[in-house]
N, CA, C and O atoms as a GROMACS GRO file, in nm:
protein
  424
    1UNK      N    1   0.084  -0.115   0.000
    1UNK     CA    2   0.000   0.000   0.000
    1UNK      C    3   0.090   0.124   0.000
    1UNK      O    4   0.155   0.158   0.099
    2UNK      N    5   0.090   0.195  -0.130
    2UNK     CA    6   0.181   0.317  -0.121
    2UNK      C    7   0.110   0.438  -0.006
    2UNK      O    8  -0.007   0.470   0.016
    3UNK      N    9   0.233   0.480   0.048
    3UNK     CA   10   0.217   0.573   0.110
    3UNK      C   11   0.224   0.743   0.061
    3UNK      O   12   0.330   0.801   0.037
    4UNK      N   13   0.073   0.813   0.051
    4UNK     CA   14   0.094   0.925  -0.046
    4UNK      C   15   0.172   1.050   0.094
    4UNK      O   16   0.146   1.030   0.213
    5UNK      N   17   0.237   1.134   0.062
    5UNK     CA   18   0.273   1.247   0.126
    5UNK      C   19   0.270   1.367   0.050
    5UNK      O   20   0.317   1.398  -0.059
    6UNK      N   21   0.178   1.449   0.165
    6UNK     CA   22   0.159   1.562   0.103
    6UNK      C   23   0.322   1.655   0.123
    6UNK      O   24   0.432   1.631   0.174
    7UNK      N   25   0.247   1.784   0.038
    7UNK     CA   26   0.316   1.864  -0.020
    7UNK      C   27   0.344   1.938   0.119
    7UNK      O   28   0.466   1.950   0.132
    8UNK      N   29   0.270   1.991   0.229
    8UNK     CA   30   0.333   2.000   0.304
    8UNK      C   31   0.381   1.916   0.446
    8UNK      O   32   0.357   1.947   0.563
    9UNK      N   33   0.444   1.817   0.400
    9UNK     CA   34   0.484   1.698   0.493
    9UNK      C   35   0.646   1.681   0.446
    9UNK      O   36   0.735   1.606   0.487
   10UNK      N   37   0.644   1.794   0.332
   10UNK     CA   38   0.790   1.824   0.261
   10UNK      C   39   0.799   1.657   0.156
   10UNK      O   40   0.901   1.589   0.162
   11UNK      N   41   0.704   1.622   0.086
   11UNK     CA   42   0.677   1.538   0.008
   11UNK      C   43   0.659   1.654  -0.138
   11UNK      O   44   0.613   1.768  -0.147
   12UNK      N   45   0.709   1.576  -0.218
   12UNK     CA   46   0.678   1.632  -0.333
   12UNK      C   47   0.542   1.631  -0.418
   12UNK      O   48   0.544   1.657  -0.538
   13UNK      N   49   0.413   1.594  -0.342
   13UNK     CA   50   0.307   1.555  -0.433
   13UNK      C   51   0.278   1.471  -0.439
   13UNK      O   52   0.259   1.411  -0.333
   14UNK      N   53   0.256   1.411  -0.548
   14UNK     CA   54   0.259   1.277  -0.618
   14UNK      C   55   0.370   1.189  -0.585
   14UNK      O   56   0.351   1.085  -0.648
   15UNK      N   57   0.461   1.184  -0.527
   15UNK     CA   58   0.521   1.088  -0.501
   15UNK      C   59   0.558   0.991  -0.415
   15UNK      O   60   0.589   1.039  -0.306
   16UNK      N   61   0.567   0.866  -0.418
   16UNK     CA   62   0.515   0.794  -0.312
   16UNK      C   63   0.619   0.721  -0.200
   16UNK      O   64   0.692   0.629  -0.235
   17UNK      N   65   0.619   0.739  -0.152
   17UNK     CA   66   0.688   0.691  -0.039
   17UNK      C   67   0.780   0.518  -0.034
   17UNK      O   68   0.871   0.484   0.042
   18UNK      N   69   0.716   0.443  -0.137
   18UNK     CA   70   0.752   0.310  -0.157
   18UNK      C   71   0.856   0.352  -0.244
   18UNK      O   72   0.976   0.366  -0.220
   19UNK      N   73   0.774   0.373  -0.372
   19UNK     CA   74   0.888   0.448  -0.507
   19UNK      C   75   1.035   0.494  -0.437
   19UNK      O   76   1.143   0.439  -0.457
   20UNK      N   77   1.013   0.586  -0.366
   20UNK     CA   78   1.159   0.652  -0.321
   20UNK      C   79   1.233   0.548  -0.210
   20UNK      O   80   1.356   0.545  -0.207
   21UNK      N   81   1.158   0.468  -0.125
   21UNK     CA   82   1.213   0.388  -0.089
   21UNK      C   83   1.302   0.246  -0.167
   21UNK      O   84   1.415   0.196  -0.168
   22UNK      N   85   1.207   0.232  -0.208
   22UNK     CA   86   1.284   0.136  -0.372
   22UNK      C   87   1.362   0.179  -0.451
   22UNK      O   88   1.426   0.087  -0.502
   23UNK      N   89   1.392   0.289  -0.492
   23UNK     CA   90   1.520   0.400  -0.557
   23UNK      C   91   1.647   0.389  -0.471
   23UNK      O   92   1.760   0.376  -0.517
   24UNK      N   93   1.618   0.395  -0.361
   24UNK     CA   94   1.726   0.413  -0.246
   24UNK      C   95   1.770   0.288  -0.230
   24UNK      O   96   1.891   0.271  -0.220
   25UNK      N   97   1.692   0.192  -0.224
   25UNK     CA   98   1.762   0.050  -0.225
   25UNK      C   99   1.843   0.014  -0.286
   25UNK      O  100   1.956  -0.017  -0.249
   26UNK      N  101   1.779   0.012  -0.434
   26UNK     CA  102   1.841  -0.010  -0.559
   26UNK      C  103   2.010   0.092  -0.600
   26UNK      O  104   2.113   0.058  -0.659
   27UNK      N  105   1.975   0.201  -0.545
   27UNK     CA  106   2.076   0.341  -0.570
   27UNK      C  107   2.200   0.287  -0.476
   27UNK      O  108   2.304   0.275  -0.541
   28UNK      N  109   2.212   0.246  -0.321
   28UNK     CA  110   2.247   0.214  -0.233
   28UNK      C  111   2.276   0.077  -0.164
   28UNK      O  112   2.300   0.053  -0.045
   29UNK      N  113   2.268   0.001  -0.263
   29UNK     CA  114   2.274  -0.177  -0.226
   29UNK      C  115   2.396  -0.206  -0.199
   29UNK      O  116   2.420  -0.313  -0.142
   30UNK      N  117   2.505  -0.112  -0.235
   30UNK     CA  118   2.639  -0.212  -0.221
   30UNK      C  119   2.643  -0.120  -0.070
   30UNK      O  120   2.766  -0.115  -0.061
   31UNK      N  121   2.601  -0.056   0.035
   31UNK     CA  122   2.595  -0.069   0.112
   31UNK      C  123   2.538  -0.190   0.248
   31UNK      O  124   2.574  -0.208   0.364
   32UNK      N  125   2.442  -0.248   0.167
   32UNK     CA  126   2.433  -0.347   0.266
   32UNK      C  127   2.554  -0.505   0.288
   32UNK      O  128   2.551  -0.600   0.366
   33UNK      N  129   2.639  -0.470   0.187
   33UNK     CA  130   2.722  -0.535   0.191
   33UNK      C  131   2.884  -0.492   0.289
   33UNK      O  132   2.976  -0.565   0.326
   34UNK      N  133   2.859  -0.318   0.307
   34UNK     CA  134   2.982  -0.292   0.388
   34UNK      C  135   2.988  -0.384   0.527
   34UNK      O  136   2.895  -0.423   0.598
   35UNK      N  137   3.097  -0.398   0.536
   35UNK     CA  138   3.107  -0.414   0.721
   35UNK      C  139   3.227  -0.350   0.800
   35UNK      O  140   3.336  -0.343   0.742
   36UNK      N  141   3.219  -0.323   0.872
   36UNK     CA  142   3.234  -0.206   0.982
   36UNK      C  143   3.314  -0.257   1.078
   36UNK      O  144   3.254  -0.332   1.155
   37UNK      N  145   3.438  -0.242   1.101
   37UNK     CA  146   3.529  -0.325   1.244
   37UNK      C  147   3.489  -0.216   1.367
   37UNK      O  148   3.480  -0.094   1.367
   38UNK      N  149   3.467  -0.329   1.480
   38UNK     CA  150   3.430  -0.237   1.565
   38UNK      C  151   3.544  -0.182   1.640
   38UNK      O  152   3.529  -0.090   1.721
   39UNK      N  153   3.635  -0.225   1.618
   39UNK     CA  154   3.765  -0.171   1.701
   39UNK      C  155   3.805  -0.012   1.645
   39UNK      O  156   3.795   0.103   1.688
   40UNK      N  157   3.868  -0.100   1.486
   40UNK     CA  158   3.934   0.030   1.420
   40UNK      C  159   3.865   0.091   1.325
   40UNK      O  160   3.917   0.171   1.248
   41UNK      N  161   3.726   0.055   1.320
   41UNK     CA  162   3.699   0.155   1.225
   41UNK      C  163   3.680   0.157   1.068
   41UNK      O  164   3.618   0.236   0.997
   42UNK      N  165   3.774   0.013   1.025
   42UNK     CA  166   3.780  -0.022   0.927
   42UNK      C  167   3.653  -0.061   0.778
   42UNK      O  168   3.549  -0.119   0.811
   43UNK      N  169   3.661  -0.045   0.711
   43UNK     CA  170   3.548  -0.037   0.646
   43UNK      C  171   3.569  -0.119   0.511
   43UNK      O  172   3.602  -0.075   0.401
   44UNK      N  173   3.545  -0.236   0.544
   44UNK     CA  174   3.561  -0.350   0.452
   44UNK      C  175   3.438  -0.354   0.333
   44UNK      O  176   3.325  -0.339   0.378
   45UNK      N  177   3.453  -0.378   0.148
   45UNK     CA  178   3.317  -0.398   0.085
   45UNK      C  179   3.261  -0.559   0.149
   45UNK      O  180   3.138  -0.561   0.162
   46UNK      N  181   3.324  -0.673   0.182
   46UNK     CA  182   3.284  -0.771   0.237
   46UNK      C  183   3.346  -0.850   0.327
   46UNK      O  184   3.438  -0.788   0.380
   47UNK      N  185   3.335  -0.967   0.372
   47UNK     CA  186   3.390  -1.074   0.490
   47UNK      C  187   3.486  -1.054   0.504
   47UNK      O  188   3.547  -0.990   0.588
   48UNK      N  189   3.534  -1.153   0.351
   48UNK     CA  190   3.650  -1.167   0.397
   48UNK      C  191   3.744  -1.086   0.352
   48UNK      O  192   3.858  -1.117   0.386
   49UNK      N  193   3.730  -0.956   0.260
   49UNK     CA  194   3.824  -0.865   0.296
   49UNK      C  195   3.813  -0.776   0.436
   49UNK      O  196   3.903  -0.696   0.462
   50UNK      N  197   3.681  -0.797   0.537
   50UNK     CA  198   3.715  -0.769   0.629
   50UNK      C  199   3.782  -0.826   0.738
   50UNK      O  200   3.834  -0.756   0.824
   51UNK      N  201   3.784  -0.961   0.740
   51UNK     CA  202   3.852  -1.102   0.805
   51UNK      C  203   4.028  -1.099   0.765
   51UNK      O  204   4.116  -1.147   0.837
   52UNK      N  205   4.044  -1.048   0.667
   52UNK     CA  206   4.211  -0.997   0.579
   52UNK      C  207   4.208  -0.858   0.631
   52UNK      O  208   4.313  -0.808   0.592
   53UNK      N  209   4.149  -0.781   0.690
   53UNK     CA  210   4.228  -0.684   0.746
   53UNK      C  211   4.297  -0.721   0.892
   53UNK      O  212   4.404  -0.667   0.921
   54UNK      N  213   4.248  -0.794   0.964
   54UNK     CA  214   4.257  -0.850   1.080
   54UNK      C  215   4.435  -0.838   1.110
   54UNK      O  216   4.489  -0.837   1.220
   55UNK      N  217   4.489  -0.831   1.004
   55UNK     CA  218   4.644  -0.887   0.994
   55UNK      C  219   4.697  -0.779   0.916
   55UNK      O  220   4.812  -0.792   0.873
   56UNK      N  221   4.647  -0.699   0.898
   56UNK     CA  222   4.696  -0.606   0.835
   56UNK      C  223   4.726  -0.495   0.974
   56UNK      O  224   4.667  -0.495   1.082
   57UNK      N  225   4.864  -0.382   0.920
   57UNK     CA  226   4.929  -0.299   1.034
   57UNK      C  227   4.767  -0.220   1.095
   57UNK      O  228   4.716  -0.214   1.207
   58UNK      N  229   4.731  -0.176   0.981
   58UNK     CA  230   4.614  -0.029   1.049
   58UNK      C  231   4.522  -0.122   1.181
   58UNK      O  232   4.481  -0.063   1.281
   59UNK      N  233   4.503  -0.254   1.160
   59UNK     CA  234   4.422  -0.301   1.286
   59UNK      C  235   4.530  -0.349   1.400
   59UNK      O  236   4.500  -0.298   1.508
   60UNK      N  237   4.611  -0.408   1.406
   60UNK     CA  238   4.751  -0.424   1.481
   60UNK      C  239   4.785  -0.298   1.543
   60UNK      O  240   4.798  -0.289   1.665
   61UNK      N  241   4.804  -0.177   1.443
   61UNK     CA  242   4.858  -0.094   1.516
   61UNK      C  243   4.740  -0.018   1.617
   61UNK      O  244   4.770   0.072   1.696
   62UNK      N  245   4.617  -0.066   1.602
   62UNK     CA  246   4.479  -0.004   1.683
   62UNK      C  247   4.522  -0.067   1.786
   62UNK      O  248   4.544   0.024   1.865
   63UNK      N  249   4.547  -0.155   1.832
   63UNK     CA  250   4.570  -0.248   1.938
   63UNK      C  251   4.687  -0.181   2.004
   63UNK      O  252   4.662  -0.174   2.124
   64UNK      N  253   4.749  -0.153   1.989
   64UNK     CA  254   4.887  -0.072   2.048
   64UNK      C  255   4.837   0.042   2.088
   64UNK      O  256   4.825   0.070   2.207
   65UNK      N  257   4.800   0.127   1.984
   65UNK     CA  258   4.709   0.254   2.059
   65UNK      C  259   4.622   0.266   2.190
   65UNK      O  260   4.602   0.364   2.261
   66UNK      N  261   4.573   0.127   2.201
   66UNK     CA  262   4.446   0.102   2.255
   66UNK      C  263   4.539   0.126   2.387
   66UNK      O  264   4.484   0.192   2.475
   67UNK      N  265   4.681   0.078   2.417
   67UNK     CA  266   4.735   0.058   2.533
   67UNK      C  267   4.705   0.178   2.599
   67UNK      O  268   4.619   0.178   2.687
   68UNK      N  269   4.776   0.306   2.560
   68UNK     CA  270   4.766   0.394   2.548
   68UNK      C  271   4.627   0.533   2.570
   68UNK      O  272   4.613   0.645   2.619
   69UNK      N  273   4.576   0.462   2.519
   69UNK     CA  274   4.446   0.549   2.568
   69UNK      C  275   4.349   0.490   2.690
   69UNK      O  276   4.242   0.530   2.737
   70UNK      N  277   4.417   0.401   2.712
   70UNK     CA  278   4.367   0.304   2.773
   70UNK      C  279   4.511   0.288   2.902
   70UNK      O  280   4.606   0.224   2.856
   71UNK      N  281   4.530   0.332   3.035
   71UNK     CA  282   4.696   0.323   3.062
   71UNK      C  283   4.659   0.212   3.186
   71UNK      O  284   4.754   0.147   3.230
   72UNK      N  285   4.521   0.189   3.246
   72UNK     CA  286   4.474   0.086   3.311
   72UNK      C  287   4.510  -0.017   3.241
   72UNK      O  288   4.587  -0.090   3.304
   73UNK      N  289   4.482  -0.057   3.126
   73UNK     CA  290   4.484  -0.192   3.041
   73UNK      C  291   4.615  -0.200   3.009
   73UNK      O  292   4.664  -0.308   2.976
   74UNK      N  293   4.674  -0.105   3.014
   74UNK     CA  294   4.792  -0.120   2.913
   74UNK      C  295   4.868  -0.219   2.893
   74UNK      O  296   4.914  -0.242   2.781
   75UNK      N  297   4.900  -0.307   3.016
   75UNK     CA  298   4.971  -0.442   2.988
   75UNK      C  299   4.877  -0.523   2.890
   75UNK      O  300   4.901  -0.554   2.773
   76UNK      N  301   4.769  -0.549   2.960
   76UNK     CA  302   4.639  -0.607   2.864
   76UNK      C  303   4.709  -0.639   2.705
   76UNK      O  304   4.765  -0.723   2.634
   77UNK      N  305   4.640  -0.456   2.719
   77UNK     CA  306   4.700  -0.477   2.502
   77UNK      C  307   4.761  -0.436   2.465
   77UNK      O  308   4.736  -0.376   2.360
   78UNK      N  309   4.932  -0.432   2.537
   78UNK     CA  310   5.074  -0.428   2.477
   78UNK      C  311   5.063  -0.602   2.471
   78UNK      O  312   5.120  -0.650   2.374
   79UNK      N  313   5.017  -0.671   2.534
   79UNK     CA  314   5.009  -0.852   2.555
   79UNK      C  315   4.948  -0.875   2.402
   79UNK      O  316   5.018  -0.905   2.305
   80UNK      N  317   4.799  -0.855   2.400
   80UNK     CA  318   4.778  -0.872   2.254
   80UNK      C  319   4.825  -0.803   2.129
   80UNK      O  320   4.801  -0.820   2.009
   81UNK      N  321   4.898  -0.722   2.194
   81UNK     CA  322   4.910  -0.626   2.021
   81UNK      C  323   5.058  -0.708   1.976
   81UNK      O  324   5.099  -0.723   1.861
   82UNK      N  325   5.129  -0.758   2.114
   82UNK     CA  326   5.282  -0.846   2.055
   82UNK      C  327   5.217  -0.930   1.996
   82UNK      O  328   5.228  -0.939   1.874
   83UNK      N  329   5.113  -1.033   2.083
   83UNK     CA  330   5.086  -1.170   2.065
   83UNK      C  331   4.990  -1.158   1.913
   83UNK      O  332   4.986  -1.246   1.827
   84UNK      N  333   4.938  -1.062   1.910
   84UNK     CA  334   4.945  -1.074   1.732
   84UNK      C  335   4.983  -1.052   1.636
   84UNK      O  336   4.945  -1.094   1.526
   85UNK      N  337   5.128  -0.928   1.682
   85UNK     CA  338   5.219  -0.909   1.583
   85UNK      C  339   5.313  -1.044   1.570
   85UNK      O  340   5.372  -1.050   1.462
   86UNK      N  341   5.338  -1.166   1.671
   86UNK     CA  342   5.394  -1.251   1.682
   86UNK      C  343   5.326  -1.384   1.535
   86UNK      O  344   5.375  -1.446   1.440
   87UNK      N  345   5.197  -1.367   1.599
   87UNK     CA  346   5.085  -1.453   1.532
   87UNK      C  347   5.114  -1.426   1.348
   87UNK      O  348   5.143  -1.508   1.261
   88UNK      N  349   5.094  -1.287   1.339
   88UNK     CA  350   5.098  -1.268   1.154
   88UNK      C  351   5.224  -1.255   1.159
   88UNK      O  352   5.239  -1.351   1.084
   89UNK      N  353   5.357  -1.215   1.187
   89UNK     CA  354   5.472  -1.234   1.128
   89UNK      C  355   5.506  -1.405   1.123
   89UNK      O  356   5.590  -1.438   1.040
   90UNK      N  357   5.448  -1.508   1.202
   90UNK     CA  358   5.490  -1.608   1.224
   90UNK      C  359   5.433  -1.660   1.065
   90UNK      O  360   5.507  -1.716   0.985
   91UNK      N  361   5.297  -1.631   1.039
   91UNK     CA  362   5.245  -1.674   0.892
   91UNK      C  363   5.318  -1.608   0.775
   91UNK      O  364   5.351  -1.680   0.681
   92UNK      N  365   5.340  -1.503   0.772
   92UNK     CA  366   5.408  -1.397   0.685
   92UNK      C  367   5.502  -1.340   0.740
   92UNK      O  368   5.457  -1.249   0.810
   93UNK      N  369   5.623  -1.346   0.744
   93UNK     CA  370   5.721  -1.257   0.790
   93UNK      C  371   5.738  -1.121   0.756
   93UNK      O  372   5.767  -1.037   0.841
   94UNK      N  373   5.720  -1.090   0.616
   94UNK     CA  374   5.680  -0.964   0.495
   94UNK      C  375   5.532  -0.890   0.586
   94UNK      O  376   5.515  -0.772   0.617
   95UNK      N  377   5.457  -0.988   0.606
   95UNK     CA  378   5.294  -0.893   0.639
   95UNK      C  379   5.328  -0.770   0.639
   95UNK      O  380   5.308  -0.694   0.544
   96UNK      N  381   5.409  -0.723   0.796
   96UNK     CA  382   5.378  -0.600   0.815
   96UNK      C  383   5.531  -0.502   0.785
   96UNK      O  384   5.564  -0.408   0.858
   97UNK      N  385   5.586  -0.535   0.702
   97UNK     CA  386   5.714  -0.495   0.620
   97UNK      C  387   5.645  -0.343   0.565
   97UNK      O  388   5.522  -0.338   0.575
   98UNK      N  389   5.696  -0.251   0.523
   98UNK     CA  390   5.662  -0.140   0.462
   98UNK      C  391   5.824  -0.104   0.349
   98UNK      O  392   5.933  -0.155   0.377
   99UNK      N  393   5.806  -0.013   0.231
   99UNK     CA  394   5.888   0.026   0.171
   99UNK      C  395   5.928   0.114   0.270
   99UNK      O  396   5.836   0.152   0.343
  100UNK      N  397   6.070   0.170   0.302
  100UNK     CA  398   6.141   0.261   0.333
  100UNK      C  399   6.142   0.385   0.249
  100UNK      O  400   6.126   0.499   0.294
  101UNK      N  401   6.159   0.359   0.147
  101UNK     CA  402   6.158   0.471   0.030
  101UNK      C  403   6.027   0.544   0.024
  101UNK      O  404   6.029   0.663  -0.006
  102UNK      N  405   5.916   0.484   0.049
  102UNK     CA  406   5.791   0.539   0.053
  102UNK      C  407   5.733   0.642   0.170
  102UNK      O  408   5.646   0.728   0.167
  103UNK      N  409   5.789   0.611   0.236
  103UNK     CA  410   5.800   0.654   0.381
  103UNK      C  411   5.897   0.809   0.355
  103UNK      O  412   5.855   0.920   0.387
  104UNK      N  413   5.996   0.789   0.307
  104UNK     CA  414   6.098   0.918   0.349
  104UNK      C  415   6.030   0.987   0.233
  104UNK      O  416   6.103   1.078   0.195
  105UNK      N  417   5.912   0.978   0.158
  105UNK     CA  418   5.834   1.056   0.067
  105UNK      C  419   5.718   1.150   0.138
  105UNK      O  420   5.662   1.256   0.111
  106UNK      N  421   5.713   1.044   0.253
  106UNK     CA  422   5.592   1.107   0.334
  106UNK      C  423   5.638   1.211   0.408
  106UNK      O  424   5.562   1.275   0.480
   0.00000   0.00000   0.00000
């Protein structure tokens, strides 16, 4: 059952409330596919490139920060931020490697 809205309900008239809802779906779908890390913030288009950030520096290095803003915990997650820099260098030694040259650009 479309929903009509008037003109002053800041509706345009004639137009219906389903319609624009169905535009927005369609306009906006590859949003229901983002996902969202709740730690860092990270903003993955799906799983498992959000499951592959996990090991990547920008979430590692959240964990170190965390000590830090955090100076109660701080042993806490200086503990996890080694024990997972330990964890992905042990799979990849390279993981969290960076160019040097790229860096003295910055």
């Amino acid at each position: 059952e479309a929903l009509q809205m008037n003109s002053h309900e800041g509706g345009g008239g004639g137009v219906t409330q389903d319609r624009v809802e169905d535009g927005a779906r369609r306009k906006y779908s590859w949003l229901d596919r983002l996902v969202v890390c709740q730690e860092c913030s990270h903003v993955a288009k799906d799983l498992p490139r959000h499951k592959e950030h996990f090991n990547e520096a920008r979430h590692i290095n959240w964990l170190r920060n965390q000590a830090y803003r955090e100076p109660k915990k701080r042993a806490l997650w200086l503990k996890i931020w080694y024990n997972t820099i330990e964890k992905v260098e042990q799979e990849n030694p390279w993981a969290l490697a960076f160019d040097e040259r790229e860096e003295a650009l910055i």
